[in-house]
MARLUMKOL-127508 format. One line per 2 residues: number of its first residue (from 1); for each residue x negated, y, z negated of N, C-alpha, C. Coordinates in steps of 0.1 Angstrom, whole numbers, plus 5000, padded with zeros to 4 digits. Atoms other than C-alpha are relative to their C-alpha. Layout:
N
NUM) X:Y:Z:X:Y:Z:X:Y:Z; ...
This chain:
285
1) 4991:4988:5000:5000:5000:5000:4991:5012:5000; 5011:4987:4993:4985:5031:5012:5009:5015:4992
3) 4994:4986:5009:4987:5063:4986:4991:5014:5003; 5004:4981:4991:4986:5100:4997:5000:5009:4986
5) 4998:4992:5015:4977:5122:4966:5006:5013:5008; 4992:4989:4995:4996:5154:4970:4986:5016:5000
7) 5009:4988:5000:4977:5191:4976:4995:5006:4988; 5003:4996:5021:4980:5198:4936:4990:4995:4996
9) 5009:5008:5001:4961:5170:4932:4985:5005:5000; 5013:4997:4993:4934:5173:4957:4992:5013:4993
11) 5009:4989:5006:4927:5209:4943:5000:5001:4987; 5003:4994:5017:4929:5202:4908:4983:4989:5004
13) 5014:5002:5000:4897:5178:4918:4991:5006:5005; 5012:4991:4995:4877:5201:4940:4997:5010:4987
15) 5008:4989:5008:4879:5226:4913:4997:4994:4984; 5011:5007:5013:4867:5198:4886:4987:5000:5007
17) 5020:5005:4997:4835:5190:4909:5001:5012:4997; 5010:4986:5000:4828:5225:4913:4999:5004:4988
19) 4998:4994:5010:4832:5232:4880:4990:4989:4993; 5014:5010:5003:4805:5202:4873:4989:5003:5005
21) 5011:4996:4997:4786:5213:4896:4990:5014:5002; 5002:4989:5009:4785:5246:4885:4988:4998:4991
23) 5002:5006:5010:4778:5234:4854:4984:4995:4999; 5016:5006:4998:4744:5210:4866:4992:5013:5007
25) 5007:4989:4991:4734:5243:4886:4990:5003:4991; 5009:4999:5010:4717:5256:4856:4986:4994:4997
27) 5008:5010:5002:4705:5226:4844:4988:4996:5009; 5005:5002:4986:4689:5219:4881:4992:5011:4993
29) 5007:4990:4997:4670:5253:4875:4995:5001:4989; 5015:4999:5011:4655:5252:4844:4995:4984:5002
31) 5006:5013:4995:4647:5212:4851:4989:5006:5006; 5007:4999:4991:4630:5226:4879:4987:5013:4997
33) 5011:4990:5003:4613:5258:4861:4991:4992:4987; 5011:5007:5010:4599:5232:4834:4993:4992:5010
35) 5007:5006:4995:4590:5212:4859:4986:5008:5008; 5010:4994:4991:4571:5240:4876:4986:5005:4988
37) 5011:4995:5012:4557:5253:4842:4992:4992:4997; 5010:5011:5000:4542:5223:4837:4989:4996:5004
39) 5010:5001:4988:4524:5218:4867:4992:5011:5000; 5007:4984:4995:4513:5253:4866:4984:4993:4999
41) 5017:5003:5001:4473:5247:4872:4995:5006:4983; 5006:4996:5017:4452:5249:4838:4986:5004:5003
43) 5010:4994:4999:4422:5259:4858:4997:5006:5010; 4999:4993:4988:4411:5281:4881:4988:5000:5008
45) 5014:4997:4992:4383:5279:4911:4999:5011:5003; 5007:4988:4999:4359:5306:4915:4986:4995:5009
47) 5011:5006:4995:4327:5306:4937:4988:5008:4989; 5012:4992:5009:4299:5318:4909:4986:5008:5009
49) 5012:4991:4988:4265:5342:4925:4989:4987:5004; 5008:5005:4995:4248:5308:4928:5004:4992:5012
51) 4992:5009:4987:4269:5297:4955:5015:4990:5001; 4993:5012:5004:4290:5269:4934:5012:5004:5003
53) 4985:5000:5006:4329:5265:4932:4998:4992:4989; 4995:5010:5017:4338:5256:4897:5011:5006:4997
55) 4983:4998:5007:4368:5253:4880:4992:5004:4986; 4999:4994:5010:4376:5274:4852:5004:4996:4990
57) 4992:4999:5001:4395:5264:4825:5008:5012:4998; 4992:4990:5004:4427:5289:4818:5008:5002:4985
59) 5012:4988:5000:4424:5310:4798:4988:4997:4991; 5012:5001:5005:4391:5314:4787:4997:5003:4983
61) 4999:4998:5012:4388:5313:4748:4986:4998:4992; 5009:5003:5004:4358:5296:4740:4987:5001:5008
63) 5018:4997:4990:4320:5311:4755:4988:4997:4992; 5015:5003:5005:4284:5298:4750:4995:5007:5010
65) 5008:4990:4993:4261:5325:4766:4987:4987:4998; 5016:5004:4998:4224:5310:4777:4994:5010:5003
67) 5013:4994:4994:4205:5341:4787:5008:5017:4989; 4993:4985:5002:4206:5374:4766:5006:5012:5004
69) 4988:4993:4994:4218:5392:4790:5015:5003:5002; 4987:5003:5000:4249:5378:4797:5004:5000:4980
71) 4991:4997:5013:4253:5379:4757:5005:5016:4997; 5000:4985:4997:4250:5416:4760:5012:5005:5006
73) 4986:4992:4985:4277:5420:4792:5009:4991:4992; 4986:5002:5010:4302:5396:4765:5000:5014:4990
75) 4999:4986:5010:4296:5422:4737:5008:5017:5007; 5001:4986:4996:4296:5454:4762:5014:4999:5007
77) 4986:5006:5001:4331:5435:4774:5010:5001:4991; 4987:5000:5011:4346:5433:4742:5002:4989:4995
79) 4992:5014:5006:4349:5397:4741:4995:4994:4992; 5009:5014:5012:4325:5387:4713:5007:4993:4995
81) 4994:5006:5010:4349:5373:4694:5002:4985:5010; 4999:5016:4995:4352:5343:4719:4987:4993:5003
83) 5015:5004:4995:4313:5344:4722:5001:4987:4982; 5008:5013:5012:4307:5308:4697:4988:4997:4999
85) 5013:5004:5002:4273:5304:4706:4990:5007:5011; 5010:4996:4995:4245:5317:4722:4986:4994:5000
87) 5012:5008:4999:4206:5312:4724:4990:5009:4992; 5006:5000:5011:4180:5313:4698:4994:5018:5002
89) 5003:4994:4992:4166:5346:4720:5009:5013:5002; 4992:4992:4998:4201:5362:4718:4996:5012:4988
91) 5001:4988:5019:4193:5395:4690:5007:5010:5004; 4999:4985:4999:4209:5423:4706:5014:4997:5007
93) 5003:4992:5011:4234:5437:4695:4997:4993:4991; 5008:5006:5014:4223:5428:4659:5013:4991:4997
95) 4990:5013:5008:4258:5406:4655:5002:4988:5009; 4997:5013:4997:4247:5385:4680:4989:4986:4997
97) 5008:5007:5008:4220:5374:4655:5012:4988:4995; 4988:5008:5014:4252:5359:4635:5005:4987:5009
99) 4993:5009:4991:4264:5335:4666:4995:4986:4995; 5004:5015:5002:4259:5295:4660:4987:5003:5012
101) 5015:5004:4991:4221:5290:4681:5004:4985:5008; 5000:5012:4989:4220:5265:4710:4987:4997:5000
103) 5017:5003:4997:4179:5268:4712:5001:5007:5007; 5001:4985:4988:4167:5285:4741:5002:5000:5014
105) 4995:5004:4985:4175:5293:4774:4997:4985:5009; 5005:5007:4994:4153:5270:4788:5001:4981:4996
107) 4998:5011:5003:4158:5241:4769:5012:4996:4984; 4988:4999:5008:4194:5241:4751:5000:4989:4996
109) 4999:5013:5009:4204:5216:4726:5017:4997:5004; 4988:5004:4995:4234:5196:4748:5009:4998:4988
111) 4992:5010:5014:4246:5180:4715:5007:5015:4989; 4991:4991:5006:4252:5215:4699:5012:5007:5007
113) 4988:4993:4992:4271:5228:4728:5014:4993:5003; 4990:5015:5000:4292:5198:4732:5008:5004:4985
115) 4988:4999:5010:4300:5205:4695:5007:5015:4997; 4992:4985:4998:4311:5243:4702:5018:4994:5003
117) 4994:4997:4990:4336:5231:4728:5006:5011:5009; 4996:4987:4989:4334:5255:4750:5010:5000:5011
119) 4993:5001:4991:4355:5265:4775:4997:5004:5015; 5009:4997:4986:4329:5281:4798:4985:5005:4993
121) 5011:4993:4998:4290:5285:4799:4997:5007:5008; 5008:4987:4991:4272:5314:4811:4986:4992:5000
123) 5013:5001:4996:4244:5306:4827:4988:5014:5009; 5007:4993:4994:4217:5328:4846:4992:4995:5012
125) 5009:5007:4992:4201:5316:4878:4990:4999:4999; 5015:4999:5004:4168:5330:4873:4995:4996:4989
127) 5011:5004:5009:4160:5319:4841:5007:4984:4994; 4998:5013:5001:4181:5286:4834:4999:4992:5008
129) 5002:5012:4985:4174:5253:4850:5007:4996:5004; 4992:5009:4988:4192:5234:4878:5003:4990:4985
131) 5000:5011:5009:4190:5208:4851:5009:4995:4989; 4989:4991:5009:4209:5226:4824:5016:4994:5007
133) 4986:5000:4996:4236:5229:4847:5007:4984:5006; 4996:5013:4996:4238:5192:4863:5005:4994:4987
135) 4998:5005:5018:4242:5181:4822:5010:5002:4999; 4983:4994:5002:4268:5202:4816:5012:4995:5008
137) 4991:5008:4987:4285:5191:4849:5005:4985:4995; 4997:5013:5004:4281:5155:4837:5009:4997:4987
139) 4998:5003:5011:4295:5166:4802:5015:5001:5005; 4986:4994:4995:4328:5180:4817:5003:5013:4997
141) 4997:4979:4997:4319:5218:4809:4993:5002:5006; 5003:4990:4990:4323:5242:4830:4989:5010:4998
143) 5012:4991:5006:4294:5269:4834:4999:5009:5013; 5002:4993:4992:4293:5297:4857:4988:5011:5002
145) 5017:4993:5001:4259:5315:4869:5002:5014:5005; 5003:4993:4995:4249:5348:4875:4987:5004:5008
147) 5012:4996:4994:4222:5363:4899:4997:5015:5004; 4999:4983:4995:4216:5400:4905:4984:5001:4997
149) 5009:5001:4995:4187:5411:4915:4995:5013:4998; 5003:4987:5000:4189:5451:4915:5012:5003:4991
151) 4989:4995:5011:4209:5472:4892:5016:5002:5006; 4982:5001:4992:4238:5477:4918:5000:4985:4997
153) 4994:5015:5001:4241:5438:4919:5004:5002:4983; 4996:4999:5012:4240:5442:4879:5011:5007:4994
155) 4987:4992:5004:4268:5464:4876:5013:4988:5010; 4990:5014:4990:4288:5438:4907:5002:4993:4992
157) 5005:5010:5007:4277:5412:4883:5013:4999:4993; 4993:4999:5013:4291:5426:4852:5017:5003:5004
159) 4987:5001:4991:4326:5432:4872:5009:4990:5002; 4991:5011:4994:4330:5401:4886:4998:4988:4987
161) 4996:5010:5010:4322:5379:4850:5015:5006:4996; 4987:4998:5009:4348:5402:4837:5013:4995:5004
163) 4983:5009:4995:4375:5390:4859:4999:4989:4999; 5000:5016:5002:4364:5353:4855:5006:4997:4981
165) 4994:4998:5013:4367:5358:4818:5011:5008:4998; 4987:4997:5000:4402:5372:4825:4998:5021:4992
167) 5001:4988:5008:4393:5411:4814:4997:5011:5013; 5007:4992:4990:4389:5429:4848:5003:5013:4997
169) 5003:4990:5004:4398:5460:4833:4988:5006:4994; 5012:4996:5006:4371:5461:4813:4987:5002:5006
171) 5012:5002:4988:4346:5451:4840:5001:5013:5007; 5000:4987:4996:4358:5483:4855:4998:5017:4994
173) 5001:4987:5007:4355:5508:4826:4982:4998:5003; 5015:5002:5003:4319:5492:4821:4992:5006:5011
175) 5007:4996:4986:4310:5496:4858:5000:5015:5001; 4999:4986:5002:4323:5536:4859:4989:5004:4993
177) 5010:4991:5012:4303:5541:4829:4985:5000:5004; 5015:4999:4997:4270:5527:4839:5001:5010:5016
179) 4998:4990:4985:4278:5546:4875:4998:5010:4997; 4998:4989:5004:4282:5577:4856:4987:5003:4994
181) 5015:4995:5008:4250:5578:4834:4986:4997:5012; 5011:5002:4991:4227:5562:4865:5003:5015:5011
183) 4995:4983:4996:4241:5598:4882:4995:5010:4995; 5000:4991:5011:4236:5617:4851:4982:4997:5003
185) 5014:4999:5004:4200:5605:4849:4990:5005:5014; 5002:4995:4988:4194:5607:4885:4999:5017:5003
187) 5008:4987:5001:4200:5644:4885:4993:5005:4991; 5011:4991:5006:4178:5652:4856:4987:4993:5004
189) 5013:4999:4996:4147:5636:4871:4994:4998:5013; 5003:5000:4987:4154:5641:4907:4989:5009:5006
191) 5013:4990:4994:4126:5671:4908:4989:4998:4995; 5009:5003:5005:4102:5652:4889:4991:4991:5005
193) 5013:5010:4990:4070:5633:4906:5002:4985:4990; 5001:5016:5012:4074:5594:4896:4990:4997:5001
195) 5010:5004:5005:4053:5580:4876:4998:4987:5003; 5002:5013:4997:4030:5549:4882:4998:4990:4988
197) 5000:5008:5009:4033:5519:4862:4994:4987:5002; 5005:5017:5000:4021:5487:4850:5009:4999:4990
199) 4992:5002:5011:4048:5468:4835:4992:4985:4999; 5005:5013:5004:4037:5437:4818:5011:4989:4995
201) 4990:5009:5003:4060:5408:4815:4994:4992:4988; 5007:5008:5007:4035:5387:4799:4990:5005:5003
203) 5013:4994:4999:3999:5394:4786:4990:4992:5004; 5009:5012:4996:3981:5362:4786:5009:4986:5003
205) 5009:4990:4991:3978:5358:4814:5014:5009:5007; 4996:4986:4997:3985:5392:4826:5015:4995:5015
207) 4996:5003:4991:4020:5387:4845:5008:5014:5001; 4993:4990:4998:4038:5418:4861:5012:4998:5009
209) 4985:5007:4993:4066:5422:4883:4997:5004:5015; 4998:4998:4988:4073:5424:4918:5008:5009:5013
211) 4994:4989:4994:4087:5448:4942:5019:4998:5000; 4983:5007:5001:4121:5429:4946:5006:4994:4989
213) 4994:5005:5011:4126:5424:4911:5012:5012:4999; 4990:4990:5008:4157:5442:4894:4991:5010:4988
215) 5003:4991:5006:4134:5455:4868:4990:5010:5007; 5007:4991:4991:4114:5471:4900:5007:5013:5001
217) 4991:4991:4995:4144:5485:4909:5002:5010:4990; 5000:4997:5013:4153:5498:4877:4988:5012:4995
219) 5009:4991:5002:4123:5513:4870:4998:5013:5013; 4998:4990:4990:4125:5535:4903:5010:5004:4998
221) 4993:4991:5001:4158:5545:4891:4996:5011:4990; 5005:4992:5012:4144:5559:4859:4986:5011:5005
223) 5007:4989:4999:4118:5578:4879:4986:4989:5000; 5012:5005:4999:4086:5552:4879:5004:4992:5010
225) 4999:5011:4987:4072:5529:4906:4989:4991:4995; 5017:5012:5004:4044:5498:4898:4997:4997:5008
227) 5012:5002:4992:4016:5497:4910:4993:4989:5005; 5008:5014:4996:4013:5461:4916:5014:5001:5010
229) 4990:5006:4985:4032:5459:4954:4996:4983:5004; 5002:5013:4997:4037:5424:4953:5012:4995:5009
231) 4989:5003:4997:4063:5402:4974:5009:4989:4990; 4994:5009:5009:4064:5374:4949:5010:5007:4983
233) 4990:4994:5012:4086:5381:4916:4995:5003:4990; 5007:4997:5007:4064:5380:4891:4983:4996:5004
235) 5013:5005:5001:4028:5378:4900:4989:5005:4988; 5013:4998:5010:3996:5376:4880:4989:5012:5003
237) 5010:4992:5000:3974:5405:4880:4987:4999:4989; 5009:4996:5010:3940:5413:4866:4993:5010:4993
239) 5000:4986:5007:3929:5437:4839:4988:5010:5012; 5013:4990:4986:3898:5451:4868:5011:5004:5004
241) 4996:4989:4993:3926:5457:4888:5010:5009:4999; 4991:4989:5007:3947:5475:4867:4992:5009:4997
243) 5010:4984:5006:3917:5503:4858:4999:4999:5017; 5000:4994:4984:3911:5503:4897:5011:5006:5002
245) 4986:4992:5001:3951:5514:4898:5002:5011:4999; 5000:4987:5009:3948:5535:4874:5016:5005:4998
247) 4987:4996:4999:3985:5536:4865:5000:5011:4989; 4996:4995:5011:4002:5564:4844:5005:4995:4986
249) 4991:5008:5009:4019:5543:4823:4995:4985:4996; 4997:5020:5003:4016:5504:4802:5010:4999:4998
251) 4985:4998:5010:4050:5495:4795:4992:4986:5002; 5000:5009:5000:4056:5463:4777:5012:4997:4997
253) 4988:5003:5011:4088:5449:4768:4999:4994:4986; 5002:4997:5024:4097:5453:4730:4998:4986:4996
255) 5007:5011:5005:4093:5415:4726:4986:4995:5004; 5015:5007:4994:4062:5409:4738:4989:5011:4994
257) 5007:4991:4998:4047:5439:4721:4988:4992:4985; 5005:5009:5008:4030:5417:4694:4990:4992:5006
259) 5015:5003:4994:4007:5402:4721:4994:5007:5006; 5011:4994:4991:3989:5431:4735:4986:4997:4993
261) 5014:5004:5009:3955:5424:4732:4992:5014:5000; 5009:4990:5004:3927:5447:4720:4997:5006:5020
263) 5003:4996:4993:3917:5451:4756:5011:5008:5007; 4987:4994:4997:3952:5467:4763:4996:5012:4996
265) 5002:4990:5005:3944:5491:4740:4989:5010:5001; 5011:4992:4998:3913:5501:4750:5000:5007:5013
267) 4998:4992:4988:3925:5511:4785:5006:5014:4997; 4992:4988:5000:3951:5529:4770:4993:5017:4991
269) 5003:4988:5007:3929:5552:4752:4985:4998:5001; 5011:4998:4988:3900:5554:4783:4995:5009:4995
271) 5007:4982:5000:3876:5584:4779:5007:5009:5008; 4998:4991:4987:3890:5598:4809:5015:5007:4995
273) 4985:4994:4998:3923:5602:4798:5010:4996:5006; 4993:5001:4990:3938:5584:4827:5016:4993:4992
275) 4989:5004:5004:3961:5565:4805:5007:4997:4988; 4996:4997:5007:3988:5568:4781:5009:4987:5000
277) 4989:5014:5007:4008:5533:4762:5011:5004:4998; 4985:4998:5004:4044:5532:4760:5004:4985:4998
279) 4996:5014:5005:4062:5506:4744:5017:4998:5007; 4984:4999:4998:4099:5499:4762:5008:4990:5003
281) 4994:5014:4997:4128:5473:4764:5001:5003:5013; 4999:5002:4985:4131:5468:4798:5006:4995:5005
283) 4995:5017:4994:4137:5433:4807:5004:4996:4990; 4990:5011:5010:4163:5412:4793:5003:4986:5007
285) 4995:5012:4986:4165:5377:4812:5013:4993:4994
């Protein structure tokens, strides 16, 4: 027997589904926004200055610095407070004396960093090893490097950690500022004859710097130039040909000023006069 529901019927059902499926509409859309929240990535790729893509994690909460520099550009950031650890090497400012110690750049203690849990190392191209960072790789932290070379790249630098560590505002006050005072200093010793220098990185044996260093650079912003035109980065000079020179200037950086030796001092205070010792931080690797 064949039954015909009537038109009352029919639309008292259409307007139950709809009124169900109304109803799961919702439901459907936050399902679907938990489901997306979810998934949301927890890390983020970046290519770092040594070339790599590494993932990030998000967000960044926990940092181990390796090179005092980069402990410097956290502080000059704002973000010490996520800085946990650093390297034995780190002193400046004076509260990043206070940080838990890793050891030193060059030969970090895996087993302390491991028990930080970091969430990202800072590394430095120039002065940490390939070695360092394959470890880390194998431990399952992340570590991202920096390279700058001249003080423009150092200001880039300091920019682009700040957006990796989620703070790109900051990266942008910092950059202005240093922009603003390398201007400022620029016009007060744009009429002044630069002076020649010997900078010494190390005393024994005598190592200086090289024309393509950042601290080359650097020091010709400040108005000097050194007197050792080298191509390599740091080469070796000898004290003969430093009085052959005859620079105006010794600089040493402030840690190293504990090894000048007696013959240092005896240049600097020649008969002739030619030359005058200055003690200055410089270099920070």
């Amino acid at each position: 027997m064949k039954e015909v529901a009537s038109p009352r019927f029919r639309s008292a059902v259409w307007v139950a589904i709809a009124g169900v499926l109304s109803a799961a509409a919702p439901l459907r859309a936050q399902s679907a926004l938990s489901t997306a929240s979810s998934a949301a990535p927890l890390f983020r790729e970046v290519v770092d200055e040594a070339g790599r893509t590494v993932r990030i994690p998000q967000p960044v909460r926990r940092i181990v610095s390796l090179a005092p520099s980069l402990t410097e550009t956290v502080y000059a950031l704002g973000l010490q407070d996520r800085l946990v650890g650093d390297t034995d090497y780190c002193d400046y400012p004076p509260d990043a004396q206070k940080k838990t110690k890793v050891g030193g750049a060059i030969n970090p203690s895996l087993e302390q960093i491991v028990a930080l849990h970091p969430d990202l190392v800072l590394i430095t191209k120039s002065l940490n090893r390939l070695e360092t960072v394959h470890s880390l790789d194998n431990l399952g932290i992340s570590s991202y490097a920096t390279d700058p070379h001249t003080v423009d790249e150092i200001i880039s630098s300091s920019k682009k950690l700040a957006a990796v560590l989620g703070s790109p505002e900051e990266g942008e006050r910092i950059a202005v500022d240093m922009q603003r005072r390398l201007a400022d200093l620029q016009h007060r010793i744009s009429a002044l004859p630069p002076k020649r220098v010997l900078f010494a990185v190390w005393t024994e044996p005598l190592i200086s710097i090289g024309k393509d260093t950042f601290v080359a650079d650097a020091m010709r912003r400040a108005g000097a130039v050194s007197i050792v035109d080298s191509s390599l980065s740091w080469p070796q000079v000898s004290l003969e040909e430093v009085a052959r020179l005859q620079p105006d200037f010794l600089v040493f950086a402030a840690s190293h000023t504990e090894m000048i030796a007696p013959q240092f001092e005896t240049l600097a205070v020649s008969p002739d006069g030619e030359f005058s010792m200055q003690f200055a931080i410089v270099i920070t690797p």
